[in-house]
C-alpha positions in Angstrom: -4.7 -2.1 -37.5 -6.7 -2.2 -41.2 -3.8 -2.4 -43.1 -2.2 -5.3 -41.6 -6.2 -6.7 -40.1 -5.0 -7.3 -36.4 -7.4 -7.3 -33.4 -7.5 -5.6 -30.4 -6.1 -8.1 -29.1 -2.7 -8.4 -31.5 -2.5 -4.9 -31.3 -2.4 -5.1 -27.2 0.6 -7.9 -28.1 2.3 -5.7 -30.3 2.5 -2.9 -28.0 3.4 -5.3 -24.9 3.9 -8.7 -24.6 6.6 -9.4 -27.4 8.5 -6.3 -26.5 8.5 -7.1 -22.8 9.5 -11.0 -23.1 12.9 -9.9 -24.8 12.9 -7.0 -22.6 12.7 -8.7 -19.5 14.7 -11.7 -20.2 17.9 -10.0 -21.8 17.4 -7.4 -18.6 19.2 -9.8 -15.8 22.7 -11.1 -18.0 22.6 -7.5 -19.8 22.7 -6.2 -16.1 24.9 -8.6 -15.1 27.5 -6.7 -17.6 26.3 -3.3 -16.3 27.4 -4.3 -12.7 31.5 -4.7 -13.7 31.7 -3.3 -17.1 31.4 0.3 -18.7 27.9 1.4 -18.7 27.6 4.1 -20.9 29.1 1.7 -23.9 26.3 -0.7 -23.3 23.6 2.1 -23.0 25.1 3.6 -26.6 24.3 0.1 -28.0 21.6 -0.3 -27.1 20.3 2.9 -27.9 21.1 2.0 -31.6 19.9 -1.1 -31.8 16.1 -0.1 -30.4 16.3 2.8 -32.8 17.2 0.8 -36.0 14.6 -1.9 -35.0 11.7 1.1 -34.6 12.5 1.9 -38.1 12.4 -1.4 -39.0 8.3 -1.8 -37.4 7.9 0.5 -40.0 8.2 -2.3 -42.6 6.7 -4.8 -40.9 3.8 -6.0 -43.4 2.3 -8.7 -41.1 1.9 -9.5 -37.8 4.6 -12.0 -37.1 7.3 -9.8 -38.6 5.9 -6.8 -36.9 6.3 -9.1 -33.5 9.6 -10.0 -34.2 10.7 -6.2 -35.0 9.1 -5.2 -31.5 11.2 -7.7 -29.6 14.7 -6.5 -31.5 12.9 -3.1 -29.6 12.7 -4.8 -26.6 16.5 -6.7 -26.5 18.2 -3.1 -27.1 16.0 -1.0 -24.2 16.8 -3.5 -21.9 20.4 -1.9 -21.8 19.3 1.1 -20.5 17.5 1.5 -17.0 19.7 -1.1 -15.1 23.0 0.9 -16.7 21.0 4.0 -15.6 20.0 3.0 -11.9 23.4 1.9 -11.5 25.3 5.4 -12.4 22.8 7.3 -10.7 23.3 5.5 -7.5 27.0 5.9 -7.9 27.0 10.0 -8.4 24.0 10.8 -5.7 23.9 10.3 -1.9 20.9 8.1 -0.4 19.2 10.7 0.9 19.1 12.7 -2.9 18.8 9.4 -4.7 15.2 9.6 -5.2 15.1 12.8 -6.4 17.8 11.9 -9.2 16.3 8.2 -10.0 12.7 10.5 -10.4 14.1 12.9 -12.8 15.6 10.4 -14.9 12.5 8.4 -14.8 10.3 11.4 -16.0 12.3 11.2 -19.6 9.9 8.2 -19.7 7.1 10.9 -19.5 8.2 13.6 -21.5 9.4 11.2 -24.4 6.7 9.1 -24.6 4.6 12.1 -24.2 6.5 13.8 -26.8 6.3 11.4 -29.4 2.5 11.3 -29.3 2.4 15.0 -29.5 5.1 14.6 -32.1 3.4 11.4 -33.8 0.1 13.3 -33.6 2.1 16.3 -35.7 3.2 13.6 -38.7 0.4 11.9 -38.7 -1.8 14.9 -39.6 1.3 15.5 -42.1 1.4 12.3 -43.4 -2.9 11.8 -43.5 -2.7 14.9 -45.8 0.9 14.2 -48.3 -0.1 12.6 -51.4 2.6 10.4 -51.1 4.9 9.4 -48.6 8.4 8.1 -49.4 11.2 6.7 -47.3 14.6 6.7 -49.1 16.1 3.2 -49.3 12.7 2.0 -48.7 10.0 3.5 -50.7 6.1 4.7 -50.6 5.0 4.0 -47.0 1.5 4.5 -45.6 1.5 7.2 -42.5 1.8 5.0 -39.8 4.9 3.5 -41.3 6.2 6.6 -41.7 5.9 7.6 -38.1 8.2 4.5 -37.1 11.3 6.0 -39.3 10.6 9.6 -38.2 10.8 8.4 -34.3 13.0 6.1 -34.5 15.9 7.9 -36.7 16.8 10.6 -34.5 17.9 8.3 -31.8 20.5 6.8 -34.0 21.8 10.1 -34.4 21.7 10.8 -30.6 24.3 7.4 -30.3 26.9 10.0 -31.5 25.9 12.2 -28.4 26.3 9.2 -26.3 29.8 8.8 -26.9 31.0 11.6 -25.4 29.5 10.3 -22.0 32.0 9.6 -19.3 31.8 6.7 -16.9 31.5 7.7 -13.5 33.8 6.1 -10.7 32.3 3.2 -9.2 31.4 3.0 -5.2 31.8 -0.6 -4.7 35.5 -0.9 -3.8 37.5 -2.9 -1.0 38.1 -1.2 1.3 41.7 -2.9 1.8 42.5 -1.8 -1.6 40.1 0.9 -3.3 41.8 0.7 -6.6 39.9 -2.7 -6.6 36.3 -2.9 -8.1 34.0 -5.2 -6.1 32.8 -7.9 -8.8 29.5 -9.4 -9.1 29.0 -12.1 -7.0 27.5 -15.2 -8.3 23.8 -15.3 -9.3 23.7 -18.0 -6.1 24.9 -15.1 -3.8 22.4 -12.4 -5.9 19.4 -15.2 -5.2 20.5 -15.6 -1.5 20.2 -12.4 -0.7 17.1 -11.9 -2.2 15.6 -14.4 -0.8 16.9 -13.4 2.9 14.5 -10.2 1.8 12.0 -11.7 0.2 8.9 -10.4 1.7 10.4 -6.9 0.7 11.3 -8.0 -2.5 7.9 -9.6 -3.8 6.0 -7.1 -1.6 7.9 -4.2 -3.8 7.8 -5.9 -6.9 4.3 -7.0 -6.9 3.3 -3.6 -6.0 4.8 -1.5 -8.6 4.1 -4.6 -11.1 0.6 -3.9 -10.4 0.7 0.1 -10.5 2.4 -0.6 -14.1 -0.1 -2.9 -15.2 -2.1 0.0 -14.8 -0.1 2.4 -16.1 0.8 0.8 -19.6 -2.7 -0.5 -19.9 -3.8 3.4 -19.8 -0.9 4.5 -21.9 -1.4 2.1 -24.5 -5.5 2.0 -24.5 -6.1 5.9 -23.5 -5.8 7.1 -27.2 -8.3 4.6 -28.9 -10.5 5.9 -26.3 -10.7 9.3 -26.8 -10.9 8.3 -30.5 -13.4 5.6 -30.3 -15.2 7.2 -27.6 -15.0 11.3 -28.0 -14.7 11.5 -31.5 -11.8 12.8 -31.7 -8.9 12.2 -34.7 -5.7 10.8 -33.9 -3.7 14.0 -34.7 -5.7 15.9 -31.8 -5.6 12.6 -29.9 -2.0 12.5 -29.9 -1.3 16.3 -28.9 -4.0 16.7 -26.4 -3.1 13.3 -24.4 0.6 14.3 -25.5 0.8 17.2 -23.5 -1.2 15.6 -20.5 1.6 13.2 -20.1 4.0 15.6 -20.3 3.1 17.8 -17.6 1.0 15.8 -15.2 3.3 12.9 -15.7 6.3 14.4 -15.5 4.9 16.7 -12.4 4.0 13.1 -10.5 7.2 11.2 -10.9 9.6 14.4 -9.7 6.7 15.5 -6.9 7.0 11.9 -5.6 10.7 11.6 -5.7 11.3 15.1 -4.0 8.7 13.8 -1.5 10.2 10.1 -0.3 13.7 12.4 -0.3 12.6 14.8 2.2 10.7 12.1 4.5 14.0 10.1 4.1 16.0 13.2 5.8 13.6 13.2 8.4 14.3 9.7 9.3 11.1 7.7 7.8 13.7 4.4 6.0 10.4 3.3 4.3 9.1 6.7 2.7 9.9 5.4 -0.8 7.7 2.6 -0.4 4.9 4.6 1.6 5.3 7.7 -1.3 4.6 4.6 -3.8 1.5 3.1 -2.2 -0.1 6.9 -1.7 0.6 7.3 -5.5 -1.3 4.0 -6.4 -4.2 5.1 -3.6 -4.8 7.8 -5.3 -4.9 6.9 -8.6 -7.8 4.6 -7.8 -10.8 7.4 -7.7 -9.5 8.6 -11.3 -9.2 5.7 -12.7 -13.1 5.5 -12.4 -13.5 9.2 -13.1 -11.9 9.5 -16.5 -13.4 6.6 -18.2 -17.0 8.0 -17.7 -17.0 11.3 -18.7 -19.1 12.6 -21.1 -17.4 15.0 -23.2 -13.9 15.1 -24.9 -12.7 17.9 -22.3 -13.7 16.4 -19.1 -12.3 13.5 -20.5 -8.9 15.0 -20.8 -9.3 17.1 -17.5 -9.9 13.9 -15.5 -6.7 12.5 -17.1 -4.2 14.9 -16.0 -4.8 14.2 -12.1 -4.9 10.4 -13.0 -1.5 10.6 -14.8 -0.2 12.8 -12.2 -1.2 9.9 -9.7 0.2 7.1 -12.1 3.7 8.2 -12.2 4.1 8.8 -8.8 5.1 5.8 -7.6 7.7 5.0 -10.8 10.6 7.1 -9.5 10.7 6.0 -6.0 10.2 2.4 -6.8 13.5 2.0 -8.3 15.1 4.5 -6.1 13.9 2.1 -3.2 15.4 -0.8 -5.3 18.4 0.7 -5.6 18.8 1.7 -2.0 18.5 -1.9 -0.3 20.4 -3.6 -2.5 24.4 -4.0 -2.0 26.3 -2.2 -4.8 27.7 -4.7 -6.8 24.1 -6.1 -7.3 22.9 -2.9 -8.3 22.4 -3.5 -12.0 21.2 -6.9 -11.2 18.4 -5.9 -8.4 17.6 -3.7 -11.2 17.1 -6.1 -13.7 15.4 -8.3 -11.6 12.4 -5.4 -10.5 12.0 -4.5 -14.3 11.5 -7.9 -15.1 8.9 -8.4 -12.8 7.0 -5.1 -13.9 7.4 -5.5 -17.2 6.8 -8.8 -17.8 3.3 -8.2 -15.7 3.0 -4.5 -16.2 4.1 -4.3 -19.4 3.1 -7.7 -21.1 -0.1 -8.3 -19.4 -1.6 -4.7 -18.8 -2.0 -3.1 -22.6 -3.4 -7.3 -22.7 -5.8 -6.9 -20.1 -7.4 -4.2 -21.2 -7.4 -5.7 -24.8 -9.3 -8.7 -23.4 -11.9 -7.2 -21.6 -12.6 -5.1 -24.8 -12.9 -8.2 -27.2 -14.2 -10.9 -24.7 -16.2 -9.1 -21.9 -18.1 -6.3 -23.5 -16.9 -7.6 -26.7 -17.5 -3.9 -28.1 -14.1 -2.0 -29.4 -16.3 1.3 -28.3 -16.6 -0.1 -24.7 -12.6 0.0 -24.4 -13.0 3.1 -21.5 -15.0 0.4 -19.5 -12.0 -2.0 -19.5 -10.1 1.2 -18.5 -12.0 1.6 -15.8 -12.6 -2.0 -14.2 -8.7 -2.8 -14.9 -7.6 0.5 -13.2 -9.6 0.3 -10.0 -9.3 -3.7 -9.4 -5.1 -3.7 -9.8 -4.9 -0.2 -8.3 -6.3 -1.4 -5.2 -4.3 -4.5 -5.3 -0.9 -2.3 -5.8 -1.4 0.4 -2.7 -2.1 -3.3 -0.6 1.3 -4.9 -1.8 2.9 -1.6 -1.0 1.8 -1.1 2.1 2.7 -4.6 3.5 6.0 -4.1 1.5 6.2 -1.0 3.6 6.7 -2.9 6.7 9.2 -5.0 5.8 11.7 -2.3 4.3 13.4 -1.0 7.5 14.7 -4.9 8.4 16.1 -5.0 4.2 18.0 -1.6 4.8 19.8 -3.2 8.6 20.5 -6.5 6.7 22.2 -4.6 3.6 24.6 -2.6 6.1 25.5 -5.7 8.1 26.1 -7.6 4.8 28.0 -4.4 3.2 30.4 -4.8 6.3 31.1 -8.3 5.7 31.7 -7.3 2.0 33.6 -4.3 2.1 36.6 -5.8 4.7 
């Protein structure tokens, strides 16, 4: 932020808004791949192209080069959860789908908890080297040096990739299973969308508005306990690290191993009711955490609040997946990430940003903004769900009268 003189504001753009435009709008024809060609390819792509553009962030000297860097991020991760959703779906029955869709979805906690326990690590390196040097590239300042550090590895990881078979794929005629179903038309995807649409916005309002939360935390949580507690950005990054970590991680598998188990006992809509408790109940902490007077509490009233925030993340999708025919999969996919990324993701780290600059216009008032943008779209997500929730028995009959018609 003083090296390149950004705002608040810029910052909150940086971290969201130009990574989630690319993001969301390469998401849907990406996905449109994903639904007929091999998956694991395009995730391997993509992995290297968001890795080589995180390196490049690290050379970014002013803001509009560092914007454009974030969005190369954003075009290559936009391979990845539609590819994912879709070969999940294709190796797990309904009733386990959750579960699997969960476990996936808590890499999102241990990595990005990881890398602030690991950032946290090579920034108190870095802080302390005389001089840091990147080969090919030169002296760096520590936060520049962080972006190679992360973002190398998962170049090398491509290699792992590409021994990653493609599973076999369940939409086939059934007149001829040799034959892959292919996409229909993106007339036919919007059609059936909109015969569902009060499940479909419901849903995707919902969890737009728990991830509007969410990344506003993620993003805003750090430059709180450093404004705020005092502390450095090297404890900053392992304490909070390790609260993502495990309370994250604990959330996002407890809430997928929940919505299964209701599922088996015959509740249709569990993912949808296990996603509005998680978003109820992340309400009350959102107020807590903010307000708390010393570092510890602070950090204490955070693990039940991430615990809460990832609940919902894993049964979202799972729910996407599940009421959506199979060779609209990817697409479905694409569609509910580019709603909750776009708001979530664009607007939330934004929000929070805003409040800061233009409301108490105080950077050290940032766990205020926390607090008011937690509690207002928290409450606003368990309502979407809930109505959502009502509507998602009629999706599921439609889908099985439509995947009749399909499958003849």
């Amino acid at each position: 932020k003083a090296d390149l003189g950004l705002s608040d504001t810029q910052i909150s753009y940086l971290g969201g808004f130009t990574f989630a435009l690319f993001y969301t709008f390469f998401g849907i024809p990406i996905a449109r791949w994903a639904d007929s060609k091999n998956r694991t390819v395009l995730i391997t792509v993509g992995l290297a192209v968001w890795s080589f553009f995180t390196m490049l962030c690290g050379t970014a000297s002013r803001f509009w080069t560092f914007a454009f860097y974030r969005m190369g991020v954003g075009v290559g991760e936009a391979t990845l959860s539609p590819s994912a959703y879709s070969i999940i779906t294709d190796m797990f029955r309904p009733e386990r789908l959750a579960v699997a869709i969960s476990l996936y979805s808590a890499g999102i906690y241990i990595g990005s908890g990881l890398a602030q326990v690991f950032g946290g690590i090579v920034i108190g390196f870095a802080v302390s080297a005389t001089e840091l040097t990147v080969p090919f590239v030169g002296p760096v300042a520590p936060w520049q040096y962080v972006f190679f550090a992360v973002g190398f590895p998962g170049l090398l990881f491509t290699l792992a990739l590409l021994t990653v078979r493609e599973p076999v794929r369940r939409n086939r005629s059934k007149s001829d299973p040799s034959k892959v179903i292919q996409p229909p038309p993106i007339s036919e995807v919007v059609a059936y969308i909109r015969a569902n649409s009060r499940t479909f916005l419901f849903h995707n309002l919902g969890i737009a508005f728990t991830s509007f939360v969410s990344y506003g935390a993620a993003y805003w949580v750090p430059s709180y306990l450093i404004r705020v507690h005092g502390l450095s950005a090297q404890e900053t990054g392992i304490y909070y690290g390790w609260v993502v970590v495990i309370f994250g991680t604990a959330g996002i598998v407890l809430g997928g191993y929940l919505a299964d188990v209701l599922t088996q006992r015959g509740k249709a809509e569990a993912k949808m009711q296990v996603a509005m408790c998680g978003a109820l109940l992340g309400v009350p902490f959102s107020i807590i955490y903010p307000l708390m007077p010393t570092p510890t509490a602070a950090l204490l009233a955070l693990c039940p609040a991430a615990f809460a925030a990832a609940m919902p993340l894993g049964v979202a999708a799972a729910a996407i997946q599940q009421i959506m025919p199979a060779n609209m999969r990817a697409q479905g996919s694409a569609l509910y990430l580019f709603v909750i990324n776009l708001i979530g993701l664009g607007l939330g780290p934004s929000a929070v940003a805003w409040c800061t600059d233009y409301v108490f216009q105080d950077p050290n008032k940032v766990n205020l903004s926390l607090m008011w943008v937690g509690t207002f779209f928290g409450l606003l997500s368990a309502v979407l769900l809930y109505f959502g929730s009502k509507h998602y028995r009629s999706t599921l009959n439609y889908l099985e009268a439509y995947n009749e018609k399909q499958m003849a």
